[in-house]
KOLDO-375331 format. One record per residue: residue in one letter; x, y, z of N, C-alpha, C in turn; residue number from 1. Coordinates in steps of 0.2 Angstrom, whole numbers. Layout:
residues N
a_X_Y_Z_X_Y_Z_X_Y_Z_NUM
...
end
This chain:
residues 276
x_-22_159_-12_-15_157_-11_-14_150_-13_1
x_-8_148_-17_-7_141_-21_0_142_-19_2
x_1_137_-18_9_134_-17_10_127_-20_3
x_16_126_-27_17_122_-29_21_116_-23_4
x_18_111_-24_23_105_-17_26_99_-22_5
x_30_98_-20_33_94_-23_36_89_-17_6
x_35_83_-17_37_78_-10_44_77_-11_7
x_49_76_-8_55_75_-6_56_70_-6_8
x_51_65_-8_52_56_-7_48_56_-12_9
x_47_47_-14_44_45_-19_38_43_-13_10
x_33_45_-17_25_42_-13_26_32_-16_11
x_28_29_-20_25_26_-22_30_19_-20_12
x_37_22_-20_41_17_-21_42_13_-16_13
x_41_13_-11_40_10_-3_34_5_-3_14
x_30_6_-9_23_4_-9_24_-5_-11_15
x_31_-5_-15_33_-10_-17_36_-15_-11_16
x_37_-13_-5_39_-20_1_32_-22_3_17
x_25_-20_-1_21_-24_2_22_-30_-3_18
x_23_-30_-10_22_-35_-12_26_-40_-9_19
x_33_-40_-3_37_-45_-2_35_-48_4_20
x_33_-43_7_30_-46_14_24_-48_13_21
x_21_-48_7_13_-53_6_15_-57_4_22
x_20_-60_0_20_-67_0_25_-72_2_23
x_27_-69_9_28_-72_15_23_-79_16_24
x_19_-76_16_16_-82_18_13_-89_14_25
x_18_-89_10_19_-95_6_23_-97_3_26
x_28_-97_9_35_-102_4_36_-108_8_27
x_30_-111_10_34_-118_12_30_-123_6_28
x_34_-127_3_32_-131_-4_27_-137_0_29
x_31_-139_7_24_-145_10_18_-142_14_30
x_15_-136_10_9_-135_12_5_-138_5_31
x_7_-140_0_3_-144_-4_2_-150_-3_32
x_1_-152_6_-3_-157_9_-8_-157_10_33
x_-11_-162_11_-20_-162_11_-18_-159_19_34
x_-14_-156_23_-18_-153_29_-18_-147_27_35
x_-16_-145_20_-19_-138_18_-26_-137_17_36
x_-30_-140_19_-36_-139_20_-38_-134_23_37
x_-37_-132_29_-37_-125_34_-40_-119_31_38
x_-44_-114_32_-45_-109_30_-43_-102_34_39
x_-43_-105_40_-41_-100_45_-36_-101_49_40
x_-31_-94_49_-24_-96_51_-23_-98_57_41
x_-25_-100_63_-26_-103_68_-26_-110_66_42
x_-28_-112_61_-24_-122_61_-22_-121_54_43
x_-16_-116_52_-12_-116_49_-5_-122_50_44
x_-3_-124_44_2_-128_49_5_-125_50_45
x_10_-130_53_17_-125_57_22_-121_53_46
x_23_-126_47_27_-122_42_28_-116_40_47
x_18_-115_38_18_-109_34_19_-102_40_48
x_20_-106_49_18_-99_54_28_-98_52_49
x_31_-104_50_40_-104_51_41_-100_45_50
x_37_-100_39_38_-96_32_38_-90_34_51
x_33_-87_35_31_-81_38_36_-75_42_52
x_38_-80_47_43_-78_50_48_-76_48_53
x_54_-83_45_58_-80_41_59_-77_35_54
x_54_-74_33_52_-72_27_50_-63_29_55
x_50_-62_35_50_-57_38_56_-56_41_56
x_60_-59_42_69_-56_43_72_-57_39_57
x_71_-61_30_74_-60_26_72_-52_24_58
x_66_-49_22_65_-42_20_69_-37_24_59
x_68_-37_32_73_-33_36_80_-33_34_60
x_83_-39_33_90_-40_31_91_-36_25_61
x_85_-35_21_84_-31_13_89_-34_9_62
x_88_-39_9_91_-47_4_87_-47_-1_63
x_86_-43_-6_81_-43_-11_82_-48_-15_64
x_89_-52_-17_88_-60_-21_87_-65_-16_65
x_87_-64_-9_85_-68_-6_76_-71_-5_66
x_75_-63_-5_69_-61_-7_63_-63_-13_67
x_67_-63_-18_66_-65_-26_65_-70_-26_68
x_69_-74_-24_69_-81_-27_62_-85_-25_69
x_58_-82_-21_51_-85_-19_45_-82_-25_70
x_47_-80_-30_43_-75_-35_46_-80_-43_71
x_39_-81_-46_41_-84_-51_42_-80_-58_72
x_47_-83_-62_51_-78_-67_44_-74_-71_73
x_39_-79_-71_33_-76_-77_27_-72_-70_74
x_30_-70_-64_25_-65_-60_21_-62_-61_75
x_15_-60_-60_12_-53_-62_7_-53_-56_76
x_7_-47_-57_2_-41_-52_-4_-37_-54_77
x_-8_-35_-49_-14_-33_-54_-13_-26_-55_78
x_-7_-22_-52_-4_-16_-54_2_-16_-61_79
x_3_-21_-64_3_-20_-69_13_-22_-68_80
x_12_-24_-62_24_-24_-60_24_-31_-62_81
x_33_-33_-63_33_-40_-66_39_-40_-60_82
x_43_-46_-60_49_-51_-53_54_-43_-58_83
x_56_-42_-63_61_-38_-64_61_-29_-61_84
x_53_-27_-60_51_-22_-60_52_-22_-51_85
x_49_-27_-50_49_-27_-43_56_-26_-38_86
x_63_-30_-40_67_-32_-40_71_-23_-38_87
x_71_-19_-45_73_-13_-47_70_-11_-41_88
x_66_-9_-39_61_-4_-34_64_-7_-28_89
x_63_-14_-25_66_-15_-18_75_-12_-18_90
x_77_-12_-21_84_-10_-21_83_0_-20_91
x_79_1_-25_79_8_-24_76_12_-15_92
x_74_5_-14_67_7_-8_72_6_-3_93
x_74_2_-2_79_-2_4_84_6_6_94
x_86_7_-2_92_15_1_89_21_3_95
x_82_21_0_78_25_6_76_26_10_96
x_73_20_13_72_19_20_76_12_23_97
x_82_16_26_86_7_27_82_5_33_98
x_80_6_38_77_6_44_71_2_45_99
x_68_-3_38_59_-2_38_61_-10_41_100
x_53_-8_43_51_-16_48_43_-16_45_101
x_41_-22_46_38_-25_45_34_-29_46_102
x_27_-31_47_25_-39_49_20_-40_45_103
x_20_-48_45_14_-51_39_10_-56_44_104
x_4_-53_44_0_-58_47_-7_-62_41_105
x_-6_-68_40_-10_-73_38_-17_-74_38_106
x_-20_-69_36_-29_-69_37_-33_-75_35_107
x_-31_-79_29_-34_-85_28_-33_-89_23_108
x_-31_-95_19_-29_-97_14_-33_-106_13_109
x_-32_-106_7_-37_-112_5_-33_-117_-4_110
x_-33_-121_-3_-30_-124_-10_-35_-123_-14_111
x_-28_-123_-19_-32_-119_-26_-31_-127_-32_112
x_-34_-125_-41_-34_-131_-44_-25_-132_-44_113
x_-21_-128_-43_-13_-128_-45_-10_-126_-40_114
x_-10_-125_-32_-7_-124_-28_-12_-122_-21_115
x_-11_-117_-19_-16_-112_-16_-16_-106_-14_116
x_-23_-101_-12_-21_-97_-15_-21_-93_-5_117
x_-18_-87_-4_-19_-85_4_-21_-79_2_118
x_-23_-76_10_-25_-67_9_-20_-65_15_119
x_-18_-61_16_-13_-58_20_-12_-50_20_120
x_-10_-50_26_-11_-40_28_-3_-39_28_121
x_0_-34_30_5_-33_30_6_-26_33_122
x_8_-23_38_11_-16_42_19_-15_39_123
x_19_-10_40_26_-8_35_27_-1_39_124
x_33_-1_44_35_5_47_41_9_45_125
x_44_14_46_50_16_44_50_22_43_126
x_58_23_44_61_33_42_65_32_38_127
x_65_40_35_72_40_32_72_49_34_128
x_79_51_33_79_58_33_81_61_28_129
x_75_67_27_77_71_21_77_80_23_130
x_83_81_20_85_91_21_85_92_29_131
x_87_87_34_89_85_40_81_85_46_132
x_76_84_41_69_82_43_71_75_42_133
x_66_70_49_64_64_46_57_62_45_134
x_56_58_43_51_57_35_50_49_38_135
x_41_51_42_38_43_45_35_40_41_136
x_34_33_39_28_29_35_26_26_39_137
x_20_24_40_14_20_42_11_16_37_138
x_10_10_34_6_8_30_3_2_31_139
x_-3_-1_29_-5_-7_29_-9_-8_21_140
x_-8_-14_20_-12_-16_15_-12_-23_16_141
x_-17_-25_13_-19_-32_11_-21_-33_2_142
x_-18_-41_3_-17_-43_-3_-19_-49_-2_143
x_-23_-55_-10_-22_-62_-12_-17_-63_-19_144
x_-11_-69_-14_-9_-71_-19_-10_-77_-20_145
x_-8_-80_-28_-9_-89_-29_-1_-90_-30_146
x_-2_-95_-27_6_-100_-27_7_-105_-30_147
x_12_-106_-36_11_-114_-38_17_-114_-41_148
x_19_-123_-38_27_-125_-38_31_-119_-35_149
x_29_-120_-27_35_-114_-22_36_-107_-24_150
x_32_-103_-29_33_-99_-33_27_-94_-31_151
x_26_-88_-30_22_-82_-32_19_-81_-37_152
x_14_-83_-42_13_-81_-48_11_-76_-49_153
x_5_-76_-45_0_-67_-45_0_-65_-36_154
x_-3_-58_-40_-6_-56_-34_-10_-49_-34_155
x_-12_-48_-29_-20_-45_-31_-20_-40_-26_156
x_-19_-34_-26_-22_-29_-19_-28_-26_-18_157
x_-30_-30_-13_-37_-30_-12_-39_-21_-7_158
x_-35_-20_-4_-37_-14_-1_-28_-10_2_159
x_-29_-4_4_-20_0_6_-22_5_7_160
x_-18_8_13_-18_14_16_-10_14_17_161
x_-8_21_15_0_23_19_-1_29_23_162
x_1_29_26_1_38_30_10_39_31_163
x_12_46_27_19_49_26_19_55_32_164
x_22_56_35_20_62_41_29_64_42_165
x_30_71_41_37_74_42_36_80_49_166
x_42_80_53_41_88_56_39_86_62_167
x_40_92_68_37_88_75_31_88_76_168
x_26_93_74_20_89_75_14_91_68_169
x_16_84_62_11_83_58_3_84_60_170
x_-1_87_56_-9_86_60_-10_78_59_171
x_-16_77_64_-15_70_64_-25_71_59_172
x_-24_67_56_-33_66_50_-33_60_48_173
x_-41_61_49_-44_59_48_-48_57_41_174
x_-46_52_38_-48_52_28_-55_48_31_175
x_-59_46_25_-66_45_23_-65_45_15_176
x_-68_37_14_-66_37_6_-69_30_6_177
x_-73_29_-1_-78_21_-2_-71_17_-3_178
x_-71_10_0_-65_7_-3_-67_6_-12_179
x_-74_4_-16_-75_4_-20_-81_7_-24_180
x_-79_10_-31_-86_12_-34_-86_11_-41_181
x_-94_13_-44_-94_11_-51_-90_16_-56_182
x_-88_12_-62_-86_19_-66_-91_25_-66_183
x_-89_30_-68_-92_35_-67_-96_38_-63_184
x_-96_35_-57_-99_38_-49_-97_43_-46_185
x_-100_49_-44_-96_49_-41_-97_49_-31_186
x_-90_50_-28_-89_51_-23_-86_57_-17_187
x_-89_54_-13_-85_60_-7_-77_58_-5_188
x_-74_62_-3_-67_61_-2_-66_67_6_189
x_-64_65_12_-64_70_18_-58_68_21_190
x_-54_73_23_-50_71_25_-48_79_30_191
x_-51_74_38_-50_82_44_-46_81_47_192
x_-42_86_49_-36_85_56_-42_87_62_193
x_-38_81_67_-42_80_73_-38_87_76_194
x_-32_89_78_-33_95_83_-33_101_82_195
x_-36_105_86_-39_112_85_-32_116_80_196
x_-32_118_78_-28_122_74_-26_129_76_197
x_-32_132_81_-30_140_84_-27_146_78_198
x_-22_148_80_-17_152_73_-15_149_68_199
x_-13_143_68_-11_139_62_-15_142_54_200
x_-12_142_51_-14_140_42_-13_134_41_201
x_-17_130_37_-17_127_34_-17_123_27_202
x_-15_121_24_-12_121_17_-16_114_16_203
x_-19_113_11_-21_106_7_-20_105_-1_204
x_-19_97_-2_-22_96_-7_-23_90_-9_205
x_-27_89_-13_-30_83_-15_-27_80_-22_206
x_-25_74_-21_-22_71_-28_-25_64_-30_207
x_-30_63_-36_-31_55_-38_-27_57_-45_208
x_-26_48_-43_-22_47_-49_-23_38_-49_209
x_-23_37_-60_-21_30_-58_-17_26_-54_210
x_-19_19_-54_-12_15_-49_-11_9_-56_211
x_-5_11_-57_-1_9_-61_6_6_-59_212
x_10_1_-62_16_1_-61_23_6_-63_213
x_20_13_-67_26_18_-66_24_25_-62_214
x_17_22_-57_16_29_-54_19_26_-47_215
x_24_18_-47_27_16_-40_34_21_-40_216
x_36_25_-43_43_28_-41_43_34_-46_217
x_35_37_-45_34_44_-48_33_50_-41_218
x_38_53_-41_38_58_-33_28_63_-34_219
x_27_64_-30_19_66_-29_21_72_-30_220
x_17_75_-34_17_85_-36_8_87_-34_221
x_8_91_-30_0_94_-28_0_103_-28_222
x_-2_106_-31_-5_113_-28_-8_113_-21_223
x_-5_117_-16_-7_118_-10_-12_124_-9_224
x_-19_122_-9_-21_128_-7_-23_132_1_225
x_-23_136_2_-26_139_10_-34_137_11_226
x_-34_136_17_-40_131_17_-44_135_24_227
x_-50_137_23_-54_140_26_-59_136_31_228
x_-56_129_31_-60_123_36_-51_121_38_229
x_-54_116_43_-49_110_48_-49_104_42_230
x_-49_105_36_-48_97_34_-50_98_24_231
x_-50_93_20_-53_94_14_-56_90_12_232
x_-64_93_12_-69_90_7_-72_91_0_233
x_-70_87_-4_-70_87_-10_-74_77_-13_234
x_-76_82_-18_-83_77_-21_-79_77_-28_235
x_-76_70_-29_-74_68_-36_-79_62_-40_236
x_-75_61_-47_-79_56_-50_-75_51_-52_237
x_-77_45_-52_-74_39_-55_-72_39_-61_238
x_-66_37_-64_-64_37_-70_-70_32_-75_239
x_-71_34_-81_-76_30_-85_-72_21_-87_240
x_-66_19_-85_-62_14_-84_-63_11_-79_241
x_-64_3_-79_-62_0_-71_-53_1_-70_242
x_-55_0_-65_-46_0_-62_-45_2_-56_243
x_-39_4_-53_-38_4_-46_-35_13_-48_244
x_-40_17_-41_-37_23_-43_-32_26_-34_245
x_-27_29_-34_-23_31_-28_-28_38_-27_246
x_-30_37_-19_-33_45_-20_-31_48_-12_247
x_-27_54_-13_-19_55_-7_-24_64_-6_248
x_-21_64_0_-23_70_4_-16_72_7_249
x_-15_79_8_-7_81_8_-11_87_14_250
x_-8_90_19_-10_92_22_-4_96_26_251
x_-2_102_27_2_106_31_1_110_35_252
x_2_112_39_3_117_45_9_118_50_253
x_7_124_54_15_125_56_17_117_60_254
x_24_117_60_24_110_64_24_103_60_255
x_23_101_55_23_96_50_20_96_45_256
x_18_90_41_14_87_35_13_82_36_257
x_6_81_32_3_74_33_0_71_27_258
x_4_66_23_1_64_15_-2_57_17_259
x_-9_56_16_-11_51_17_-15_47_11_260
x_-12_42_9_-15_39_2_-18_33_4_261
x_-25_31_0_-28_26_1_-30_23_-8_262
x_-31_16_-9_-31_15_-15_-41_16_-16_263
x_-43_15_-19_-48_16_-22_-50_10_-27_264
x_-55_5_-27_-55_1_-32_-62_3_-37_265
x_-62_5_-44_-67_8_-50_-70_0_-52_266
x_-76_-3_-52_-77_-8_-55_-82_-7_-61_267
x_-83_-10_-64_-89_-7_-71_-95_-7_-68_268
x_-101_-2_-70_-107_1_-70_-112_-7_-69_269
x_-111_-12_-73_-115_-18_-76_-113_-22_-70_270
x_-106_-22_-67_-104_-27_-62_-108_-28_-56_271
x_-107_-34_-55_-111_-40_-51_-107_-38_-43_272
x_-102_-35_-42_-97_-34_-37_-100_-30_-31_273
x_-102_-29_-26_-106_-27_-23_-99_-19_-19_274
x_-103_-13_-21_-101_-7_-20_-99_-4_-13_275
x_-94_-4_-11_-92_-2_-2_-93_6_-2_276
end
């Protein structure tokens, strides 16, 4: 039994308010003092705890040129988006979900030769309702960005999890997945719901796919198959490219769904990077 699924929301375009809530924390220009020395957020100064903050209610407000203007005209990301890419997407994102909230908390930052550079997590909550279902997000990710002249230059997603959950009672799972592997490895991928299922069917599917900047506002398509266990375990391989690969689990049963994506990072075979 196969069922084509097609998601009702965009998987990816929500993924774009992590990049505003990460660089949150670093819009104050007089952190280019020598007390920038700190490396852990506990003797941060005060500025960058006041940045943080209101750079977290300008996001809620969903002021996206309020938002921008902390983003340098030549920005780039290691997904491949630019300040005008980004820009388009919060706009789309905010009519999606007007509700989302969010916190950025400040894990460690250090001066760099032209500014410096921080590493920051970020929680991203929020609904929106679709076909008179609403439609939960959960996500966290972390990121380092570099700052220089008050500005966002780059930035870098180090690891991301979303969990999408519709219906009154989505299974709740359990995923299992390396944060990182070499080209051509391959890996496990599990992904169980914790409660018993009894009568239920259940329905899976597994999706990897590049992460790229036009797969942030490509809606998720999977064949759903009938699954003969509580969960899907499936043994993929790493693309022969380094890169960053999205690898999602969709999961249904009576009572809701559960699309749980995690990013994947592919580093080359010869690489010095040590394999998680």
């Amino acid at each position: 039994m196969r069922l084509r699924f097609s998601a009702p929301f965009s998987v990816r375009s929500w993924q774009l308010l992590f990049l505003l809530g990460l660089s949150f924390a670093i819009a104050s220009g007089s952190l280019q003092s020598d007390r920038a020395t700190a490396a852990t957020p506990d003797t941060a100064p005060a500025e960058l705890k006041q940045a943080i903050s209101q750079l977290d209610a300008a996001a809620n407000r969903r002021n996206a040129q309020e938002v921008l203007q902390f983003y340098s005209p030549n920005f780039t990301h290691s997904d491949g988006l630019n300040r005008q890419g980004l820009e388009q997407s919060l706009t789309q994102l905010w009519k999606q979900y007007p509700t989302l909230t969010y916190k950025t908390e400040l894990q460690s930052w250090q001066p760099s030769s032209n500014g410096f550079q921080a590493e920051t997590v970020t929680r991203i909550t929020g609904t929106q309702t679709q076909n008179g279902q609403q439609v939960k997000l959960d996500a966290t990710l972390r990121s380092r960005q570099q700052f220089q002249n008050q500005k966002i230059v780059r930035q870098d997603i180090l690891s991301e999890k979303n969990l999408i959950t519709t219906g009154d009672k989505p299974p709740s799972v359990n995923v299992s997945l390396p944060d990182q592997v070499r080209t051509g490895q391959e890996f496990s991928f599990d992904a169980i719901v914790q409660e018993p299922l009894e009568n239920d069917l259940l329905l899976g599917a597994v999706v990897q796919e590049p992460v790229n900047s036009n797969g942030y506002l490509k809606p998720a398509t999977a064949d759903l198959d009938l699954l003969t266990s509580g969960g899907l375990f499936k043994v993929g391989k790493a693309p022969s490219t380094a890169g960053s690969q999205w690898v999602s689990a969709v999961l249904v049963r009576h009572g809701g769904m559960t699309m749980v994506t995690q990013r994947m990072n592919v580093v080359a075979a010869g690489s010095t990077r040590p394999v998680r």
